[in-house]
C-alpha positions, 0 to 999 in steps of 0.5 A: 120699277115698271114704267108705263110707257113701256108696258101697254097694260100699265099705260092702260091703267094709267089712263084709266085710273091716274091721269083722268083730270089730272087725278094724281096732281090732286091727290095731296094738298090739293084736296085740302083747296077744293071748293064745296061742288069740286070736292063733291065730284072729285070724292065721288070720281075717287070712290067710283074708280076704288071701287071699279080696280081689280087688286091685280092692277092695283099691284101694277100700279104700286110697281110703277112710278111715283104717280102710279103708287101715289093713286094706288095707295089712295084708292087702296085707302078708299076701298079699305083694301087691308090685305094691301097693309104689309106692302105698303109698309114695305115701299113706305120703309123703302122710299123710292120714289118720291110724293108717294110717301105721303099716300102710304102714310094716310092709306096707313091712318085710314086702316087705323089699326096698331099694325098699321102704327106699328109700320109708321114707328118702323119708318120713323125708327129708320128715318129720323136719324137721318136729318139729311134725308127729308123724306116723308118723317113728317107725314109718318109723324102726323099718321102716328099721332092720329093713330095714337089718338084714335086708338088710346095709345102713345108710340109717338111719344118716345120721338117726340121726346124733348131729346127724342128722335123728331128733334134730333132730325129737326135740328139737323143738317140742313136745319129745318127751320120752317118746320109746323108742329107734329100736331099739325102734321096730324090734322092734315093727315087726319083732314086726308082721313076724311077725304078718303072716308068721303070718298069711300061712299061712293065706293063699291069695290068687289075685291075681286 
């Protein structure tokens, strides 16, 4: 993992793409908060930097820390940069860091295709079986259901099963009471989905 205090080129984007009014702060329940003309400018900021990141600093950014692949993924997600699928799902299933999951999991659901529900099944194959782990099962949960929907299909079935994957992690130690349903999981991914498709007006990524 690259720490941007001690890389001058991380730093560089850090400053440039993560920080700026608190950006990575914002990225996640936040952004479900914002009032009309906050919302407006923030999609539009959002875009205007997916559009401006090279792949290049996108890949140093996902070799960061959490806040570094927290904004990445989000603009990945904006600038609909698919080639960024497989890595991903690869730090999706390797759960380093922690809030990042979150992003990976919507940028996933914005890609809408049934690889990208393919990698959501993965993580939550690997995942729900660990009730002591509360990682990202719940954003994963919401992604595949909103890809499940969008596309005709029901992978999300099998784990939400009544003796399925999902409630043997909920009903696990630590007991998680205060659980929401999986439907609501998936209309915030889906409220994320938005976002991102807002913001995405106002992205004119190069993909250089």
């Amino acid at each position: 993992m690259r720490h941007a205090h001690e890389d001058p080129e991380s730093l560089t984007l850090v400053r440039r793409y993560v920080t700026p009014d608190r950006r990575y702060l914002k990225l996640g329940g936040s952004i479900l908060r914002m009032t009309g003309s906050e919302r407006t400018k923030f999609t539009r900021k959002l875009g205007e930097a997916a559009g401006d990141i090279t792949p290049r600093e996108l890949v140093t950014l996902l070799g960061g820390g959490w806040r570094e692949r927290q904004t990445a993924a989000w603009l990945i997600a904006v600038a609909h940069r698919a080639e960024f699928r497989e890595r991903l799902g690869e730090l999706l299933l390797a759960s380093e860091v922690c809030y990042a999951g979150q992003a990976y999991c919507v940028t996933l659901a914005t890609f809408g295709t049934p690889a990208d529900a393919d990698l959501l099944v993965a993580y939550l194959d690997r995942y729900l079986p660990r009730p002591d782990l509360y990682y990202d099962q719940t954003a994963a949960i919401g992604a595949l259901l909103h890809l499940d929907a969008k596309l005709g299909a029901d992978q999300a079935a099998r784990f939400l099963a009544p003796d399925g994957l999902w409630h043997q992690w909920i009903d696990g130690p630590p007991r998680k009471e205060h659980h929401d349903t999986p439907d609501s999981y998936r209309e915030i991914i889906s409220l994320f989905c938005v976002f991102a498709d807002e913001s995405a007006r106002h992205c004119t990524a190069s993909k250089r």
